[in-house]
MMTF fields as JSON, N, C-alpha, C and O atoms, coordinates in Angstrom:
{
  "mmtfVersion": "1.0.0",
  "mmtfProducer": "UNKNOWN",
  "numBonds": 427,
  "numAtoms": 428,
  "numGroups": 107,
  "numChains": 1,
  "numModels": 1,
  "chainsPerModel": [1],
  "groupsPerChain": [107],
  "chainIdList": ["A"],
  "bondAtomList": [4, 2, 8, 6, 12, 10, 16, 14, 20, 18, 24, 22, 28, 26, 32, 30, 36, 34, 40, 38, 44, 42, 48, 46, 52, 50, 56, 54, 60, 58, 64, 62, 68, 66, 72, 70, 76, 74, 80, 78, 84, 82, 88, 86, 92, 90, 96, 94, 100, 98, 104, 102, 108, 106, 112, 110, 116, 114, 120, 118, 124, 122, 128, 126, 132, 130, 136, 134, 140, 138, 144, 142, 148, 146, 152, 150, 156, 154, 160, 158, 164, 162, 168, 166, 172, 170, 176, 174, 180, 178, 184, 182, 188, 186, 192, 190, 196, 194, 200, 198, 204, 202, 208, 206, 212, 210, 216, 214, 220, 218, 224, 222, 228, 226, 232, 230, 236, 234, 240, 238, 244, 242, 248, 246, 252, 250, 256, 254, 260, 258, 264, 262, 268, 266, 272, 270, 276, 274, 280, 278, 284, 282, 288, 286, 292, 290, 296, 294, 300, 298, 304, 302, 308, 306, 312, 310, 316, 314, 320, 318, 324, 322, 328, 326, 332, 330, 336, 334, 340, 338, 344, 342, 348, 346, 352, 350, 356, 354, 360, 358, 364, 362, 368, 366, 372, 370, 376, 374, 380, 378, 384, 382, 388, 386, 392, 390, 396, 394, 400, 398, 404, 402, 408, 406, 412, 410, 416, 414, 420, 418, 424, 422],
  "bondOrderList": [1, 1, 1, 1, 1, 1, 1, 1, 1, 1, 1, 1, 1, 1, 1, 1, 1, 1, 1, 1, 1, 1, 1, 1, 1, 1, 1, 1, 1, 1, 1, 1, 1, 1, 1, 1, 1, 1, 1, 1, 1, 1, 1, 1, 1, 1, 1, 1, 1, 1, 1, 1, 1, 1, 1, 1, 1, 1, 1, 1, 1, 1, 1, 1, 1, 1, 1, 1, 1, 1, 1, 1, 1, 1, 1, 1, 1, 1, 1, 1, 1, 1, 1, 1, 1, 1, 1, 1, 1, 1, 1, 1, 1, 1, 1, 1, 1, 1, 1, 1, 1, 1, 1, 1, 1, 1],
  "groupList": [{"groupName": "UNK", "atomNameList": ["N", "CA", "C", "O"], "elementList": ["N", "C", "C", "O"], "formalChargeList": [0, 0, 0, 0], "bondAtomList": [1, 0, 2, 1, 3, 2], "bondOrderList": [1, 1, 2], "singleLetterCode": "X", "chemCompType": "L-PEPTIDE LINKING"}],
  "groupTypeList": [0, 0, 0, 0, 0, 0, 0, 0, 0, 0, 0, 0, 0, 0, 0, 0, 0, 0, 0, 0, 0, 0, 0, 0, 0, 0, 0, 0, 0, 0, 0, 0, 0, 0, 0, 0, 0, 0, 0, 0, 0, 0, 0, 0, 0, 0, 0, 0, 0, 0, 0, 0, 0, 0, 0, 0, 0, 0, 0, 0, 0, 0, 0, 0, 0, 0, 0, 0, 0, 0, 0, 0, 0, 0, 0, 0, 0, 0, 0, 0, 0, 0, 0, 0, 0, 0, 0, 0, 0, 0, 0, 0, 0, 0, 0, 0, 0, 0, 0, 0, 0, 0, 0, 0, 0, 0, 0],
  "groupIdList": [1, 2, 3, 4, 5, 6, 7, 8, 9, 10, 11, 12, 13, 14, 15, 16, 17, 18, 19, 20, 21, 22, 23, 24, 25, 26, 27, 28, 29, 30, 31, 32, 33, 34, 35, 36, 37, 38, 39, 40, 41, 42, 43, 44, 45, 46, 47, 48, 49, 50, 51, 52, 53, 54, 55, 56, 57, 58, 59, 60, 61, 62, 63, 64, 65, 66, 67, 68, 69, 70, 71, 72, 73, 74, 75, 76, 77, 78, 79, 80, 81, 82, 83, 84, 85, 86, 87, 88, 89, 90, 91, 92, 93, 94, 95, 96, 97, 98, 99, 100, 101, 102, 103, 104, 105, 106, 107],
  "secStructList": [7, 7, 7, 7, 7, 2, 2, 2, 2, 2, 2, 2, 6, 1, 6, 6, 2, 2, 2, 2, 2, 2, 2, 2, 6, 6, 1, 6, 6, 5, 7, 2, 2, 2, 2, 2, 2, 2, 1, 1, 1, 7, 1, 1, 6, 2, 2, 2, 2, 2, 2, 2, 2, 2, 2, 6, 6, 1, 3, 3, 3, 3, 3, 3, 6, 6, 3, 3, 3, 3, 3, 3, 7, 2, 2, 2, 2, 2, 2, 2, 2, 2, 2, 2, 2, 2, 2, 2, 2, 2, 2, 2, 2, 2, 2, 2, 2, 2, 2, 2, 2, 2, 6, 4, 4, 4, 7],
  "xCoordList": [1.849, 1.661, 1.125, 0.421, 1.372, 1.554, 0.415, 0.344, -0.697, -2.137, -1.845, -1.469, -1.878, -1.786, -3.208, -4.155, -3.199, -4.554, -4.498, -3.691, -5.488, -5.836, -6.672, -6.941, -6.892, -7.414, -6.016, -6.018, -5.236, -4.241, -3.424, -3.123, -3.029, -2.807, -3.278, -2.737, -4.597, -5.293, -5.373, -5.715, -5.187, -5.104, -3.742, -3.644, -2.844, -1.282, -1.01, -0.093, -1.761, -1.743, -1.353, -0.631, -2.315, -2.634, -1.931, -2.224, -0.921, -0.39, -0.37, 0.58, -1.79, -2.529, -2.265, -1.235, -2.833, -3.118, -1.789, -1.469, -0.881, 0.688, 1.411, 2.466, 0.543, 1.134, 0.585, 1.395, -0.481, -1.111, -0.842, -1.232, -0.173, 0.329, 1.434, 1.62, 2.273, 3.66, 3.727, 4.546, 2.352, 1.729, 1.887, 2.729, 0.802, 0.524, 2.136, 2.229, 2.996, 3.774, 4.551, 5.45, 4.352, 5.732, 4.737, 4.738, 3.597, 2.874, 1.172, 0.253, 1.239, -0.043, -0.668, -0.174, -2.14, -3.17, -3.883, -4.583, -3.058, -3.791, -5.311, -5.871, -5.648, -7.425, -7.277, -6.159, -8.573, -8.652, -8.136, -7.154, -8.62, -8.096, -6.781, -6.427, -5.877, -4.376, -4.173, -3.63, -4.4, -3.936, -4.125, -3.276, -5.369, -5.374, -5.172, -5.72, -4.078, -3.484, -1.518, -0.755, -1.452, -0.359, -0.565, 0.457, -1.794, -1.48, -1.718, -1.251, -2.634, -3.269, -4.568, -5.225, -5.091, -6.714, -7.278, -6.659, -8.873, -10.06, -9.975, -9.248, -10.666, -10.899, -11.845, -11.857, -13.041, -13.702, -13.064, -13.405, -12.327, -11.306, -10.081, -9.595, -9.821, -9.122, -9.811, -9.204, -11.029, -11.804, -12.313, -12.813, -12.072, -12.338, -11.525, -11.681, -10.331, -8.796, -8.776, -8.552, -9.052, -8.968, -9.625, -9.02, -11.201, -11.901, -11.366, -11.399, -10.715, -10.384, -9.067, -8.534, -8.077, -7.05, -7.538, -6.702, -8.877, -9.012, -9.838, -9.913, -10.588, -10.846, -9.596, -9.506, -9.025, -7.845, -6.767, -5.782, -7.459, -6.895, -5.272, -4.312, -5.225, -3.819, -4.154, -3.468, -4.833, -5.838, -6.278, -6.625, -6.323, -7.148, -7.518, -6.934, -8.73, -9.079, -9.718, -10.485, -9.449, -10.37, -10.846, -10.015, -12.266, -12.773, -12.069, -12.111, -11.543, -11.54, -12.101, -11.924, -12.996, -14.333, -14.634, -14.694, -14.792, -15.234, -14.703, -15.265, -13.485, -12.533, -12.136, -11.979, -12.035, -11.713, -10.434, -10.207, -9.439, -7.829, -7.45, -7.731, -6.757, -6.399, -4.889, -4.098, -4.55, -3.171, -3.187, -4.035, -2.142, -1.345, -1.587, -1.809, -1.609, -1.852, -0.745, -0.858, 0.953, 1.763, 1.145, 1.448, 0.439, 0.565, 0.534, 1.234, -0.796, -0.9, 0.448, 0.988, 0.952, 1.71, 3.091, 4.143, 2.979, 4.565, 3.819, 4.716, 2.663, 1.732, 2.24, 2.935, 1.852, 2.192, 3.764, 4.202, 4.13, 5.456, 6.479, 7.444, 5.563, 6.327, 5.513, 6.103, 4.451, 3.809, 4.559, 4.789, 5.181, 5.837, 7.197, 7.458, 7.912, 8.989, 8.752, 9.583, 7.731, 7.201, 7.538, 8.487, 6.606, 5.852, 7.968, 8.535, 8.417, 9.521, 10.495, 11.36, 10.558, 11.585, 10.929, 11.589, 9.634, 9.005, 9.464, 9.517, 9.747, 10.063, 11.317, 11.891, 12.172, 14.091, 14.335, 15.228, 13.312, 13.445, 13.071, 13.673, 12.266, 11.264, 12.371, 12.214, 13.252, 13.838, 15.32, 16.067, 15.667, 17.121, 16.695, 17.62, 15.542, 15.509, 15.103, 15.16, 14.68, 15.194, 16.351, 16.778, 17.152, 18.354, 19.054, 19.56, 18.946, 19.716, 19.472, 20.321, 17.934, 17.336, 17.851, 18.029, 17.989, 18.749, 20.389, 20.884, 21.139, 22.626, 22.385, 22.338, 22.29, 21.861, 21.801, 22.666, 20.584, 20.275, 21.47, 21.412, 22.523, 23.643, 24.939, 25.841, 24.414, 26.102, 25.517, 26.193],
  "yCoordList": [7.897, 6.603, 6.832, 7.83, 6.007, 6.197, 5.49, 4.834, 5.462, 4.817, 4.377, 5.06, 2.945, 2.055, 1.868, 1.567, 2.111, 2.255, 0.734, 0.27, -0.022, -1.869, -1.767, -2.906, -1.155, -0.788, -0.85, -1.402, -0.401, -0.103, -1.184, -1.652, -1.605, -2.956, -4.602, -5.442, -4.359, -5.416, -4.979, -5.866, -3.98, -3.401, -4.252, -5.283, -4.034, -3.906, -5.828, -6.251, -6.873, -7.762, -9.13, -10.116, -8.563, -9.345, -9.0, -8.13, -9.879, -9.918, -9.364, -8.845, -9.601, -8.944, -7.516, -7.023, -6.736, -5.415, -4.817, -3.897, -5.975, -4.864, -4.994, -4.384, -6.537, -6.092, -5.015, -4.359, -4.641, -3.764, -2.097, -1.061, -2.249, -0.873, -0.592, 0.39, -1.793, -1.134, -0.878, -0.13, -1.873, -1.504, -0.25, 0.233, 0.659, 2.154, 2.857, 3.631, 2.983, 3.265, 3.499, 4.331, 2.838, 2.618, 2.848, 2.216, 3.648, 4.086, 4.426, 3.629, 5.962, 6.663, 6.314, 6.02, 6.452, 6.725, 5.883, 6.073, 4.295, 3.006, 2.675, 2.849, 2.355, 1.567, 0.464, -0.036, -0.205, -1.807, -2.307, -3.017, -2.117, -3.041, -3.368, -4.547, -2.31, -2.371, -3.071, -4.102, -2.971, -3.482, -5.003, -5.889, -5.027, -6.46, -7.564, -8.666, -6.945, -7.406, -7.879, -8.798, -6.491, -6.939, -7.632, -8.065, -7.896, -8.851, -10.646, -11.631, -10.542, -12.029, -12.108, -13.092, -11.314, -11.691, -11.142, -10.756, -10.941, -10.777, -9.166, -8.797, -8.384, -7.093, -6.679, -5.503, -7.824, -7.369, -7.858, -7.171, -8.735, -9.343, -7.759, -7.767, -7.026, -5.77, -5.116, -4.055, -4.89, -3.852, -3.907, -2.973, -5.004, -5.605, -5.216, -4.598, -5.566, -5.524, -3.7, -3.083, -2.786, -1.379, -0.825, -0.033, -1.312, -1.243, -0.607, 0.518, -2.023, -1.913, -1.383, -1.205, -0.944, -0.238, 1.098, 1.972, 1.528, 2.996, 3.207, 4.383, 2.259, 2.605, 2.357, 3.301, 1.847, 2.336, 3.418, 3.56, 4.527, 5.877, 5.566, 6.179, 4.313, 4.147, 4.458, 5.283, 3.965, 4.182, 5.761, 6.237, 6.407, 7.565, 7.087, 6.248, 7.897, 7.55, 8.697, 9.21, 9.17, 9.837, 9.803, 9.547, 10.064, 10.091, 10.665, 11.889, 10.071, 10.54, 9.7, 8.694, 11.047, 10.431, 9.263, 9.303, 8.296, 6.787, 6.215, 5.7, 6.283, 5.887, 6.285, 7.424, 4.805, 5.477, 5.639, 4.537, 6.347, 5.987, 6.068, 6.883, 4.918, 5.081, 5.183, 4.663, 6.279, 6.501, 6.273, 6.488, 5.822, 5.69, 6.773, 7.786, 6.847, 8.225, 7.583, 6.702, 8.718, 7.965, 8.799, 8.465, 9.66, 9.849, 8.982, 8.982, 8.104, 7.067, 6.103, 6.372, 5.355, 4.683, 5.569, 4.985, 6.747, 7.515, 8.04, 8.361, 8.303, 7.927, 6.69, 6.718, 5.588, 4.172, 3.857, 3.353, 4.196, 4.427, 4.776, 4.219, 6.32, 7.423, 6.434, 6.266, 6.119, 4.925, 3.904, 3.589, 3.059, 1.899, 2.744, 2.561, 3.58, 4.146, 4.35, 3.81, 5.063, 5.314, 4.196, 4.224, 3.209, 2.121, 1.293, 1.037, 1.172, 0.858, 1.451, 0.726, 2.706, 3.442, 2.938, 2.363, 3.073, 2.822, 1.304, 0.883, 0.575, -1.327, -1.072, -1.736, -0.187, -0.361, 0.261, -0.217, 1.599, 1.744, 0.776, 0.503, 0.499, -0.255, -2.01, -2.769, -2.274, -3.653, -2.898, -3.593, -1.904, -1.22, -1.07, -1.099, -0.948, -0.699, -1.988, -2.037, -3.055, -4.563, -5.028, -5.903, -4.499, -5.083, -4.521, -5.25, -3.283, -3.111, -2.945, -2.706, -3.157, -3.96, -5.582, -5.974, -6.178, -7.54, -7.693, -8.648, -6.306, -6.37, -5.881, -6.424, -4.809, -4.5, -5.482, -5.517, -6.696, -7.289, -8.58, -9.318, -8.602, -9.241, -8.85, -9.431, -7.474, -6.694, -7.335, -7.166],
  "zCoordList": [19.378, 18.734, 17.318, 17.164, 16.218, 14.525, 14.714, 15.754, 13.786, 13.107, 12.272, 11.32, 12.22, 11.076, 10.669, 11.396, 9.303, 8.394, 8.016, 7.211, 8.718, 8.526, 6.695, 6.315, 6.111, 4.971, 3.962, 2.861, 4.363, 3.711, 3.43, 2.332, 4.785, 4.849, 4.004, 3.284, 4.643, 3.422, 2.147, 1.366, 1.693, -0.412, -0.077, -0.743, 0.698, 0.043, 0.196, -0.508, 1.052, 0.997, 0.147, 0.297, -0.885, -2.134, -3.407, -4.228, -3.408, -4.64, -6.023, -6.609, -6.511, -7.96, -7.227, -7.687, -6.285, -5.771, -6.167, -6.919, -5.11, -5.861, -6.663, -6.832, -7.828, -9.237, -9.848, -10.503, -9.842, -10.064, -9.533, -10.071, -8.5, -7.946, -8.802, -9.52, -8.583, -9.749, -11.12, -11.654, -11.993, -13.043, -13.185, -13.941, -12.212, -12.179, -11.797, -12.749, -11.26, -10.78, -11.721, -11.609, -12.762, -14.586, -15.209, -16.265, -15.025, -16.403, -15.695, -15.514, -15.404, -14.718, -16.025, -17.113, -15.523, -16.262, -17.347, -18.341, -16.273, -17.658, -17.324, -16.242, -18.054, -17.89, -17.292, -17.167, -16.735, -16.355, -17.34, -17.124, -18.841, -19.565, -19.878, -19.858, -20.217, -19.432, -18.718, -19.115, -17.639, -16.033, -16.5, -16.596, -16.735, -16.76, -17.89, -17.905, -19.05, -19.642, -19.256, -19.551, -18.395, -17.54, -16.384, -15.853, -15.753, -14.509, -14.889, -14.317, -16.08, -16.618, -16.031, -16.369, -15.24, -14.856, -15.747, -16.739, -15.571, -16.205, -15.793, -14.871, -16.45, -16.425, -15.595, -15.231, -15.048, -14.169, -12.903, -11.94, -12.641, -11.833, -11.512, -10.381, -12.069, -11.814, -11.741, -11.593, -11.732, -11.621, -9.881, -9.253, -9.48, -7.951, -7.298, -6.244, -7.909, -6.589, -6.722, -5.681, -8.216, -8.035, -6.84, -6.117, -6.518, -5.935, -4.788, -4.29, -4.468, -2.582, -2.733, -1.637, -4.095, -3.716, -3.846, -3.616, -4.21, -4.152, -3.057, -2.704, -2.312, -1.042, -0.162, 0.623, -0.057, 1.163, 1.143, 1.868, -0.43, -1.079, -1.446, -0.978, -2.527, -2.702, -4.669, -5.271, -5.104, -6.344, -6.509, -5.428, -7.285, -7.933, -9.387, -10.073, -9.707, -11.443, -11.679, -10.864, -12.792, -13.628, -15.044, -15.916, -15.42, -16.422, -17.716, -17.834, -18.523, -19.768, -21.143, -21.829, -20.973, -22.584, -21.578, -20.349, -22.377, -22.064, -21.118, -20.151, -21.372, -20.768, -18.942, -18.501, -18.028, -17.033, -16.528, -16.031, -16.344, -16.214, -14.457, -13.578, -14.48, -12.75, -12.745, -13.531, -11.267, -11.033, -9.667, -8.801, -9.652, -7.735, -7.054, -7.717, -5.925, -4.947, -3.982, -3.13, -4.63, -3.587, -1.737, -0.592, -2.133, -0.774, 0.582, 1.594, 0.079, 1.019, 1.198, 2.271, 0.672, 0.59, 1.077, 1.337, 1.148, 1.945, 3.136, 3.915, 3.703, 5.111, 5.784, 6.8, 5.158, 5.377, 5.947, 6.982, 5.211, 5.562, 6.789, 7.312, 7.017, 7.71, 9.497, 10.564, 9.226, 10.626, 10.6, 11.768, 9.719, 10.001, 10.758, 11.947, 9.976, 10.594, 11.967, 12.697, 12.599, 13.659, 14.699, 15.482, 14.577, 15.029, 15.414, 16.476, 14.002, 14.419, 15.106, 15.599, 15.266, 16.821, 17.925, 18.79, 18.043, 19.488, 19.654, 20.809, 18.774, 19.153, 19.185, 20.049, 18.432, 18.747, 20.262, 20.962, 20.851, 21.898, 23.099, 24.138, 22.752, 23.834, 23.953, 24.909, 22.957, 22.897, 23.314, 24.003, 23.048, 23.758, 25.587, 26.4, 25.965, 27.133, 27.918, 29.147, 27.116, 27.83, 27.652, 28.406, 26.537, 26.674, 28.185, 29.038, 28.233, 29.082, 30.664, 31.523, 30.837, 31.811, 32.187, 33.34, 31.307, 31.075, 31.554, 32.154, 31.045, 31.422, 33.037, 34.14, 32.594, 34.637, 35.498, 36.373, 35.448, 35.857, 36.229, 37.213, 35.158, 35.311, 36.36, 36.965, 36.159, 36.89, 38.496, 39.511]
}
């Protein structure tokens, strides 16, 4: 059985979060202030949603000079993934073996 990360889930929820993911995605290494010239919020308003996208490890940042720059960590998000894939064989199997519990049941 695949572990769905509920962390991951709620980052990927919210709208701003995954304008903000694809932000990063077409251009590593922007600042809040970036980000939040492309999403239309407040800078401390992106500095919130980064928050919880770098605790559910979809976010990385590092220091340069002053400056803090954040990049995507596709890893999580191809994790995420490879569990939904998962999660979905076990439901195509598990719904192929009522179907044909169902025909059986006809013959």
């Amino acid at each position: 059985m695949s572990r769905l990360d509920p962390d991951t889930f709620a980052a990927l929820a919210d709208p701003n979060r995954q304008t903000i993911l694809e932000l990063l995605a077409e251009a590593d290494g922007r600042t809040a202030g970036d980000i939040a010239e492309g999403v239309g919020i407040s800078r401390q308003g992106v500095l919130k949603h980064l928050r919880v996208l770098t605790g559910a490890g979809l976010v990385g940042s590092r220091r340069s000079g002053r400056e803090v720059r954040f990049t995507v960590r596709p890893e999580r998000l191809r994790a995420t993934a490879r569990d939904l894939d998962a999660v979905a064989a076990q439901w195509d199997r598990a719904l192929l073996a009522l179907k044909r519990a169902a025909e059986s049941a006809r013959d």
